[in-house]
Steps between C-alpha positions, in 0.01 A plus 500: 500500500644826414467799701363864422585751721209763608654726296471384159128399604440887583618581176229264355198649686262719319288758690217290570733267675599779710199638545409183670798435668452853655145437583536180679778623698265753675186272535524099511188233397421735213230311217563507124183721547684698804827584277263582143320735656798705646731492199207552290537192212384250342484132697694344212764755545497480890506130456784469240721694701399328810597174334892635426519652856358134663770325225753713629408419880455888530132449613311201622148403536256314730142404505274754702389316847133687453499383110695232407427659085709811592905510482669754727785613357824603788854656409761216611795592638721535170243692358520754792939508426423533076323849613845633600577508142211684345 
């Protein structure tokens, strides 16, 4: 397995993926629904970028306790050290 440093995945983000990034460092067990409606686009957008930050083990997600059909969506803890190099 070769490794990437978080630099040269910073210099891969786009500013959706840092829009997100941002976002769930401030506020954690945020929806699909949660982050469209703050940054304002499309769910296939949201959810195409949330699929490269979740590859990238920049974000993960988990099943909702109260609905088991909604993902929450929480910065990990390499996605909180990528932000340094925005």
């Amino acid at each position: 397995m070769e490794y990437v440093s978080l630099e040269e995945i910073a210099k891969n983000l786009n500013s959706i993926s840092w829009d997100i990034l941002s976002l769930l460092s401030k506020k954690e067990n945020l929806s699909l629904d949660d982050i469209k409606s703050k940054l304002n686009l499309s769910s296939m957008k949201i959810y195409k970028e949330i699929s490269r930050l979740e590859g990238g083990v920049l974000i993960n997600s988990k099943k909702d306790s109260q609905d088991w059909r909604r993902l929450n969506f929480n910065i990990t803890e390499y996605g909180i050290k990528i932000l340094k190099y925005k």
